[in-house]
C-alpha positions as CSV (number, residue, x, y, z in Angstrom):
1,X,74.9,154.0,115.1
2,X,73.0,151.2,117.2
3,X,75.5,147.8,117.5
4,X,73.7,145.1,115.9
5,X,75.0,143.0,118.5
6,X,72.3,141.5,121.3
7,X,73.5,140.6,124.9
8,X,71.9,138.1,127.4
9,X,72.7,136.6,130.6
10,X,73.0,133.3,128.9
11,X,75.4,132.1,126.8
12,X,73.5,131.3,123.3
13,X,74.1,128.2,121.3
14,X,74.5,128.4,117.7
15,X,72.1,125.7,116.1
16,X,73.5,122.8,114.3
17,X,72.6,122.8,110.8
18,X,69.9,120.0,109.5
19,X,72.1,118.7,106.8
20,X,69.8,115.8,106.0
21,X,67.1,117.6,105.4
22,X,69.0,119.9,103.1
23,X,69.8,116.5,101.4
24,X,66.4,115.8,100.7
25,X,65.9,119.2,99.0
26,X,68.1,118.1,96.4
27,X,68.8,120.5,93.5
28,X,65.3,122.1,94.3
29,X,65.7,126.0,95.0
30,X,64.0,126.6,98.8
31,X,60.9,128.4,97.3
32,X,60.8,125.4,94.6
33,X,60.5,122.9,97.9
34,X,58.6,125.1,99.6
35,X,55.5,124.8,96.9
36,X,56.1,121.0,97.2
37,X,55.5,121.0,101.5
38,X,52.2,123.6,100.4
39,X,51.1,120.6,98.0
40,X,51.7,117.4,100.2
41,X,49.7,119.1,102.7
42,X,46.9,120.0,101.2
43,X,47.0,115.6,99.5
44,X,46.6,114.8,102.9
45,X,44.6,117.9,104.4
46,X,46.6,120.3,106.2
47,X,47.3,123.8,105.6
48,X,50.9,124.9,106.5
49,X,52.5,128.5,105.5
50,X,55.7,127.2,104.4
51,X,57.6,129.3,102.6
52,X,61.3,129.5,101.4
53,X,62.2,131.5,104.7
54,X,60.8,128.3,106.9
55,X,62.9,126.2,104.1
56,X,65.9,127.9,105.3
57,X,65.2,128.4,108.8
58,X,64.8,124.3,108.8
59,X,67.9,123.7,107.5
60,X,69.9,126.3,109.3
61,X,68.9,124.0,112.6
62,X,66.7,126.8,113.6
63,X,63.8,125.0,113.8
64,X,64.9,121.3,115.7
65,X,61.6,120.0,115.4
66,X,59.3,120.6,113.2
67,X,55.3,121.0,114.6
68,X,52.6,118.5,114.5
69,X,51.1,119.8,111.3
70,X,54.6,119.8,109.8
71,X,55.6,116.6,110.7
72,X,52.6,114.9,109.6
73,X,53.6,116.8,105.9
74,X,57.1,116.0,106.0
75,X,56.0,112.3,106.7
76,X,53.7,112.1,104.0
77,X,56.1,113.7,101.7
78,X,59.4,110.8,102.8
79,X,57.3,107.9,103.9
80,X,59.5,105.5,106.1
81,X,61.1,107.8,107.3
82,X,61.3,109.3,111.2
83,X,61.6,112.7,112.5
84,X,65.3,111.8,113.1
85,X,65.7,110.4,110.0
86,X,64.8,114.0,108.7
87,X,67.2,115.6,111.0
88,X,64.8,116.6,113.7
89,X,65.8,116.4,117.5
90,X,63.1,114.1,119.4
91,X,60.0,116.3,119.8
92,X,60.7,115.5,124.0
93,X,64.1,116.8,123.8
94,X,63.3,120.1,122.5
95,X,59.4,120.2,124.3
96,X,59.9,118.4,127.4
97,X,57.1,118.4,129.9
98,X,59.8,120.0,132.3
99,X,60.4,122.5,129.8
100,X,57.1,123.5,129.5
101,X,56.5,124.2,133.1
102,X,59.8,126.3,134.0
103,X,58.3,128.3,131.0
104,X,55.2,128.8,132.1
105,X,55.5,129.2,136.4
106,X,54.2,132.7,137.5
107,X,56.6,135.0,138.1
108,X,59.4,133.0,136.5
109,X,62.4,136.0,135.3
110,X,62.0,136.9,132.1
111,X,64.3,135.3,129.5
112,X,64.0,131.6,130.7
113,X,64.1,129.1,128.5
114,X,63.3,125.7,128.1
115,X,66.8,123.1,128.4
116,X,67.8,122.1,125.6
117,X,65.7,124.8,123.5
118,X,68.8,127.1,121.7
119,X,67.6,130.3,122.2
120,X,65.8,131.6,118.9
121,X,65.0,128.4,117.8
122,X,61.5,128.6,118.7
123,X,59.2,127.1,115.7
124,X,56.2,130.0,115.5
125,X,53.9,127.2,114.2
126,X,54.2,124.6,116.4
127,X,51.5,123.6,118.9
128,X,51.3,122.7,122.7
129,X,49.3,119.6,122.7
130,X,51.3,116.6,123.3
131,X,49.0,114.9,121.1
132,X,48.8,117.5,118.4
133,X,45.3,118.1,118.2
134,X,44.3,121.8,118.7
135,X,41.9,123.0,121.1
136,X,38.4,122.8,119.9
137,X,37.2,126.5,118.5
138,X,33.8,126.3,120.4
139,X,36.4,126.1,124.2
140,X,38.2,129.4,123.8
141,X,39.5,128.8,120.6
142,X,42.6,131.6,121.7
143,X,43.3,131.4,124.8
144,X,45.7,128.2,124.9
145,X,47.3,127.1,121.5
146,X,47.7,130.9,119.9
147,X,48.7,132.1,123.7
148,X,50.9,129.5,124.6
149,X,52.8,129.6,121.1
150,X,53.6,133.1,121.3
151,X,54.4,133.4,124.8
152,X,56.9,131.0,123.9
153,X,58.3,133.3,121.3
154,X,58.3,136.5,123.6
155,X,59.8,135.2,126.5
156,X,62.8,133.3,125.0
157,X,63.3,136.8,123.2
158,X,65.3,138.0,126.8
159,X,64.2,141.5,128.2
160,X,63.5,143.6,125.3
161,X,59.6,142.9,125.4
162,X,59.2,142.0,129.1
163,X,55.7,143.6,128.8
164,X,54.6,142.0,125.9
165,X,55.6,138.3,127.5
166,X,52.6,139.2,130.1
167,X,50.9,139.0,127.0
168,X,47.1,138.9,125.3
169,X,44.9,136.1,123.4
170,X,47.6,136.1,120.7
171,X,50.4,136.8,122.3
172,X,50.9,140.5,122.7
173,X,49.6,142.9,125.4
174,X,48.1,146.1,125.7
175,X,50.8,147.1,127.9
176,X,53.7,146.7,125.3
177,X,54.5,150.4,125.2
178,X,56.6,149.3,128.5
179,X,59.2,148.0,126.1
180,X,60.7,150.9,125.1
181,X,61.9,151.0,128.8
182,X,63.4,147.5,128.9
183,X,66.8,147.1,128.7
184,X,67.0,145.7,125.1
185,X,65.6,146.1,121.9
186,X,63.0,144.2,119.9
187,X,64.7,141.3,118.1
188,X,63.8,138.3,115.6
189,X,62.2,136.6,118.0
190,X,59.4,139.8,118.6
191,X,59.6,139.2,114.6
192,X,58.8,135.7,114.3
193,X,55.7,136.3,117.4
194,X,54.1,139.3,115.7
195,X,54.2,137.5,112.0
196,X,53.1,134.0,113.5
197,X,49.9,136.4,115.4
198,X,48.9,137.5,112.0
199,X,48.6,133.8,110.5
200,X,47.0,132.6,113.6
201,X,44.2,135.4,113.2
202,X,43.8,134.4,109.3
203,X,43.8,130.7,109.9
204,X,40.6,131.0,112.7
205,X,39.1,133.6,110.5
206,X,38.6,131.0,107.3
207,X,37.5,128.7,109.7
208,X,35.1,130.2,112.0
209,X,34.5,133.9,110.6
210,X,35.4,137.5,112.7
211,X,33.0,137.7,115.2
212,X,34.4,135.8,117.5
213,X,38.1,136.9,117.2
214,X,37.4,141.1,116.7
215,X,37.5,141.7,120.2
216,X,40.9,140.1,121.0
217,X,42.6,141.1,118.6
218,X,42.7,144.7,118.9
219,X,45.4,144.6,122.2
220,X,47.9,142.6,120.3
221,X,47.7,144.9,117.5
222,X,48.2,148.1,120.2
223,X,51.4,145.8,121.8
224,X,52.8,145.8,117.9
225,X,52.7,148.8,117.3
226,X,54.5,149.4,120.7
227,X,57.4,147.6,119.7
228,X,58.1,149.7,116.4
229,X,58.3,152.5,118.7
230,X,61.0,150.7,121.0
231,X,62.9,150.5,118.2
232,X,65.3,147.3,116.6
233,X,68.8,147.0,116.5
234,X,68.8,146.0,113.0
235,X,67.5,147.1,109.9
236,X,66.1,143.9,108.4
237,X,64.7,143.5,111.8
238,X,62.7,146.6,112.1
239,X,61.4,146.4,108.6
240,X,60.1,142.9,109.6
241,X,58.4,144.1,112.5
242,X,56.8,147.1,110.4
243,X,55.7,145.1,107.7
244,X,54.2,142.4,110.7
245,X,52.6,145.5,112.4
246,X,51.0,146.7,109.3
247,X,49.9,143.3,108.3
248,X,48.4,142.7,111.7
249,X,46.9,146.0,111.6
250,X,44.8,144.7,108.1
251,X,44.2,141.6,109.7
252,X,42.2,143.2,112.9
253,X,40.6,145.6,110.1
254,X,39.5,142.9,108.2
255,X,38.0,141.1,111.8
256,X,36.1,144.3,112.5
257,X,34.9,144.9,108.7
258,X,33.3,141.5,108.6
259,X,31.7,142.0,111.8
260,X,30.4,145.0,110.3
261,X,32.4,147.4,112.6
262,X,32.9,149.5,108.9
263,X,34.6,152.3,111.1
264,X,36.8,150.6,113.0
265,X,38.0,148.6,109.8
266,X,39.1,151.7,107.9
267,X,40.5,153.2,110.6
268,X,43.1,150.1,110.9
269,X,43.3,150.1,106.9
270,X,44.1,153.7,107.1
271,X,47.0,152.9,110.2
272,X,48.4,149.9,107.8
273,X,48.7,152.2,104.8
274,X,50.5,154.8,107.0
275,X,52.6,152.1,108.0
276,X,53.2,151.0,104.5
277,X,53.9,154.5,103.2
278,X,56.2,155.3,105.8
279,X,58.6,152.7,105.0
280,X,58.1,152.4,101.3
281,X,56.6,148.6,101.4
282,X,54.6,148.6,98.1
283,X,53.4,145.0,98.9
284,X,51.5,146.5,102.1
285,X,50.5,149.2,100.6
286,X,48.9,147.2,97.4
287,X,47.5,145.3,100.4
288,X,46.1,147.8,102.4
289,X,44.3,149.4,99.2
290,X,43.1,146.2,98.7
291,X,41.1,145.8,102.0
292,X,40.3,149.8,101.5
293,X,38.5,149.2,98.2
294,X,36.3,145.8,99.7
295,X,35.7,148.3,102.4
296,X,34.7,151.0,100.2
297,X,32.0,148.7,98.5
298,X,30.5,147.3,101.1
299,X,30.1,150.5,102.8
300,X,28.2,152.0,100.3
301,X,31.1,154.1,98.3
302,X,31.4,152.4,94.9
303,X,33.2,155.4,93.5
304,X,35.8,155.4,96.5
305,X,36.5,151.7,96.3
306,X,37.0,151.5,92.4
307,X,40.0,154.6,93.0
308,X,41.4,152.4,96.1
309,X,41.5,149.5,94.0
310,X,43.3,151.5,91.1
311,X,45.5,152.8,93.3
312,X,45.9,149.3,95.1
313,X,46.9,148.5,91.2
314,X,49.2,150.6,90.8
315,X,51.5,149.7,94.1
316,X,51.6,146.2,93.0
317,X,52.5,146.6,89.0
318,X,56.3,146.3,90.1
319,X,55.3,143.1,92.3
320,X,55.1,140.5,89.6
321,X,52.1,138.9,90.9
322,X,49.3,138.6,88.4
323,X,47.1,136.6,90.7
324,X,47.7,139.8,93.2
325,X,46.5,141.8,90.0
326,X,43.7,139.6,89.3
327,X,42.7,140.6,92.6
328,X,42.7,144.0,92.8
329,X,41.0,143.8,89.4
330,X,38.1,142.1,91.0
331,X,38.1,144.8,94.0
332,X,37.5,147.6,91.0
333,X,35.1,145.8,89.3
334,X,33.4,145.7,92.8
335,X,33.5,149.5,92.7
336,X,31.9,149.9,88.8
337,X,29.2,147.4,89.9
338,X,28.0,149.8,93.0
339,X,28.3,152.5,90.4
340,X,25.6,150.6,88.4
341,X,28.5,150.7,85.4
342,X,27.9,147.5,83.5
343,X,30.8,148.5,81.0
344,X,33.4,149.3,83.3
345,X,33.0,146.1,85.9
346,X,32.9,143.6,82.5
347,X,36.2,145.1,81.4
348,X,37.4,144.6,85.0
349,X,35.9,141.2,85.4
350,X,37.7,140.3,81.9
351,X,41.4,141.5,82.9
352,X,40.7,139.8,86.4
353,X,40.2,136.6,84.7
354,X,43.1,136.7,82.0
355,X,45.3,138.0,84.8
356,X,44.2,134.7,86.9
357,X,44.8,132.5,84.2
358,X,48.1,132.8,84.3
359,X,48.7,130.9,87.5
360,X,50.4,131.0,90.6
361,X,54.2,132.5,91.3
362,X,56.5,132.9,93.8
363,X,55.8,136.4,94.2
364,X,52.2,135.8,95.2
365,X,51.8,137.0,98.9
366,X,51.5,134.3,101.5
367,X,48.3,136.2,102.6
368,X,46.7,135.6,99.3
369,X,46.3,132.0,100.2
370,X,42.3,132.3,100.4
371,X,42.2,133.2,96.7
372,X,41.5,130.4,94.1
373,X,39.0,129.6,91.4
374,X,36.4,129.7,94.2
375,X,36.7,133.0,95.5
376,X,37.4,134.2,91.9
377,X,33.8,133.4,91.4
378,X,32.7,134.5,94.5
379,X,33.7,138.0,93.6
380,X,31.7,138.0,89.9
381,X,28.5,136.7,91.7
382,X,28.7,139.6,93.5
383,X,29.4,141.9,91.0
384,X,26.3,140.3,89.0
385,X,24.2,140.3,92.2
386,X,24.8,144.0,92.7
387,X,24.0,145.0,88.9
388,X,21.0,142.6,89.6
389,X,21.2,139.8,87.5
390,X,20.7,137.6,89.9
391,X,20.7,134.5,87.3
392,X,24.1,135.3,86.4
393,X,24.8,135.7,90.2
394,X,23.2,132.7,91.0
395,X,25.7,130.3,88.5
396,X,29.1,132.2,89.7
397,X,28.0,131.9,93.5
398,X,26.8,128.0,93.4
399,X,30.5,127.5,91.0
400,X,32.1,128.9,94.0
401,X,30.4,127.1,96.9
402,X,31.2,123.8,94.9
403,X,35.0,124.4,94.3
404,X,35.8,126.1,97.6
405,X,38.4,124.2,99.8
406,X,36.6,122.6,102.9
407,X,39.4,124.0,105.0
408,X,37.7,127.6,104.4
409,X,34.2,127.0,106.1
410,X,33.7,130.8,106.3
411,X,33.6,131.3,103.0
412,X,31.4,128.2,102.2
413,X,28.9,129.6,104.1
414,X,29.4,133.0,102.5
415,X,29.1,131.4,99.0
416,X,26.1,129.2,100.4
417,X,24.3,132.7,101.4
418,X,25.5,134.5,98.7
419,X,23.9,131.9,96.7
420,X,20.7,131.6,98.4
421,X,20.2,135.4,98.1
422,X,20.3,135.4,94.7
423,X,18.0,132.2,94.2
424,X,15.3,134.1,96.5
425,X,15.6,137.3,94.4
426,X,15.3,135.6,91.2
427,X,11.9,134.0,92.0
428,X,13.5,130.6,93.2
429,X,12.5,130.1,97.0
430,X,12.6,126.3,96.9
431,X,15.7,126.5,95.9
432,X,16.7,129.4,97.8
433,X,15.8,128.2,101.2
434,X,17.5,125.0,100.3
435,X,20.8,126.7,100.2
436,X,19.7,129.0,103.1
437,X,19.3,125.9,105.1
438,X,22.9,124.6,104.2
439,X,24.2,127.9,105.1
440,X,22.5,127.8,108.7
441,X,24.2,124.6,109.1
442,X,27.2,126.0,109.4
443,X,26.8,128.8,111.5
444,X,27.4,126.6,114.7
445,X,31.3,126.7,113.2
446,X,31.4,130.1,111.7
447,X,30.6,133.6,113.2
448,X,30.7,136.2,110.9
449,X,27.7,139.1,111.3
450,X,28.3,139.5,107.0
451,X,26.8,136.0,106.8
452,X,24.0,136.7,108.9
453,X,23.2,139.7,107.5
454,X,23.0,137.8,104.0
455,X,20.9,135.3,105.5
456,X,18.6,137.9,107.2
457,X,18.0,139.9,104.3
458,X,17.6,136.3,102.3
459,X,14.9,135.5,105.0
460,X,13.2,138.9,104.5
461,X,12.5,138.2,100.4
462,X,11.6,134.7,101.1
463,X,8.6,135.5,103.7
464,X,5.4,135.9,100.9
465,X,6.8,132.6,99.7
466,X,6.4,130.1,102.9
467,X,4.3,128.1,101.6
468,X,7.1,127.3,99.2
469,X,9.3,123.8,99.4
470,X,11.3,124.1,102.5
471,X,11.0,127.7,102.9
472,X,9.1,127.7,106.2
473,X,11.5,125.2,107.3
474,X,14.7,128.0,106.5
475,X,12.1,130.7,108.4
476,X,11.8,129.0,111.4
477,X,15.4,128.3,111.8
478,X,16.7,130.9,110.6
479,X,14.6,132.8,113.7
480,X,16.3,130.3,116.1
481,X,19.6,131.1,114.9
482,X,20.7,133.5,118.4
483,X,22.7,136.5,117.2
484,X,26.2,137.3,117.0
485,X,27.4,139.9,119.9
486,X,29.1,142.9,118.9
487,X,31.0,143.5,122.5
């Protein structure tokens, strides 16, 4: 039997635990704190993943200072109050400038670590600019802040990933299989790296769209999948990394199916279900269903995508998630519509919305975050859209353009197209160029071949109509807009 026990050529410091902040939690339970960080961030616009696992790493001293994003929350949340005050270390005592460079040198051994960072108290989220704004998407929008953040994680994790500190866009490289020969195991900090790559590649994709991202994501996925075969010393450890693995694995799918790369997409859905069936994770199974059955429906196979979704439903009955049901719900209804089954997608579209209804809960899954009111009515317009009536369409999509967060510009601008599409096909151009033109507008921030596609096939119905209010206006720049690359 494997020790549990990890060695290193440093002596490691147990953190000190945050007892103020633990104060401030009061009689709240961590999860019960947790929602409140989630809802003082989004008062004051931020999006943070906090969850009762950050909750405890916080107070455990795990964390000694908290990232921009966080701080500017936790401020908000106890105004008049400092970082200290909080129980934070000064952000230059655990980040110095000095730190950063011994980090970063080429060639430095692996297993250095900034002084006066404990080892393993490396905060996934935080960033590297000293004056917390992240790098602009339109300059390499990976190659620093997502890079930098989980080098940091890899390399303070000792020798057991030596490869995967040389390390891709997002922090893991295509030559991770080398870690199987290092001289220790994967650990919580390969944990913590692979989990933080899979919010890093959901947080750019709501804001800029998949076509961008798709092409550096597939080596980190490859370096993952590397590190379940070097094996972890501990239990809870390895079924972290396998249920980050198969996560990741969705994630990259879900990059290449909204770049339209349909094949590559199911072949990582396919790897993330093996994943999840191998270790008996219902939750990434449900997900990985999930993603099969959207899949399924775009590519043409209504029949296949309403079974995947059943089958999604079925993996997440013992979940206790009705918003995760309300979900899959919608992903069979989806499947009935393709199959031209009016009957069947109503009665899906019903039980997605009384499921829905009953609110949010603990055990929703933090990759759910994208799912509100908005994208619930994303998901009927295009139900109604495919059974053609485009009215119907029309009122879900323009609901779900209004009440979308502005944090998620991809899906704006797939509501926006969505929307225009079905104004053009219901004999509306003025009104459908309109939103076409609103759309375009915010293709300089998102890439996403889906959207274009919409638009194209928008721009294609609208052309005996250019005499129309503002249509020629969407024609000509629509024909301006240069096309997304599928290298």
């Amino acid at each position: 039997m494997a020790s549990s026990t990890e060695t290193s050529s440093q002596p490691e410091r147990p953190p000190r635990p945050n007892l103020a902040f633990r104060r401030l939690r009061g009689r709240r339970s961590p999860a019960e704190f947790a929602a409140l960080v989630r809802r003082a961030a989004r008062e004051i616009g931020e999006r943070v993943s906090c969850d009762a696992r950050y909750v405890g790493r916080v107070e455990a001293g795990e964390i000694r200072c908290p990232n921009y994003a966080y701080e500017r929350v936790f401020l908000h949340m106890f105004p008049g109050r400092t970082l200290t005050d909080l129980g934070f270390a000064p952000r230059s005592a655990v980040r110095g400038r000095a730190a950063r460079t011994a980090v970063e040198v080429p060639g430095a051994p692996v297993g250095a670590q900034a002084p006066g960072e404990s080892r393993g108290a490396f905060e996934p989220y935080d960033t590297q600019d000293p004056c917390g704004a992240p790098e602009p998407y339109a300059k390499d929008h990976l190659n620093h802040e997502e890079s930098d953040v989980l080098r940091r994680a890899f390399m303070t994790g000792g020798g057991a990933t030596v490869a995967a500190a040389t390390l891709g866009p997002l922090g893991l490289t295509t030559d991770a299989a080398a870690a199987v020969r290092t001289a220790r195991r994967p650990g919580t900090p390969e944990a913590l790296a692979l989990e933080e790559a899979v919010r890093r590649i959901r947080l750019l994709d709501d804001r800029h769209g998949a076509d961008g991202l798709y092409r550096r994501a597939a080596a980190p996925l490859r370096a993952a999948y590397a590190l379940l075969d070097a094996g972890a010393t501990r239990q809870t450890t390895a079924e972290r990394l396998h249920s980050g693995a198969g996560e990741l694995a969705i994630s990259v799918g879900w990059l290449a199916h909204d770049s339209g790369r349909f094949d590559d997409a199911r072949s990582h859905y396919a790897e993330a279900l093996a994943t999840a069936r191998m270790t008996g994770d219902p939750a990434l199974e449900a997900h990985a269903f999930c993603n099969t059955a959207f899949l399924a429906r775009d590519a043409g196979r209504p029949r296949e995508a309403v079974r995947a979704a059943q089958a999604a439903q079925r993996a997440a009955a013992p979940l206790g998630s009705a918003r995760l049901m309300s979900l899959l719900a919608l992903r069979e209804a989806g499947g009935w519509a393709g199959l031209a089954d009016r009957t069947g997608c109503e009665q899906a579209l019903v039980r997605a919305q009384t499921l829905f209804a009953r609110g949010r809960s603990e055990a929703d899954p933090e990759w759910m975050s994208f799912y509100g009111e908005a994208e619930l009515e994303g998901l009927e317009a295009q139900c109604w859209s495919t059974l053609g009536d485009w009215r119907r369409a029309a009122r879900h999509a323009r609901r779900a353009a209004h009440l979308q967060d502005p944090h998620f510009t991809r899906n704006i601008a797939l509501y926006t197209a969505e929307l225009a599409d079905d104004l053009a096909r219901e004999g509306r151009p003025d009104e459908a160029a309109a939103a076409g033109l609103q759309a375009l507008a915010l293709l300089d921030e998102v890439q996403s071949s889906r959207i274009q596609s919409m638009l194209a096939g928008t721009a294609r119905v609208l052309l005996p109509h250019r005499r129309a209010s503002g249509v020629s206006e969407f024609l000509d720049r629509h024909a301006a807009v240069p096309r997304t690359g599928r290298a």
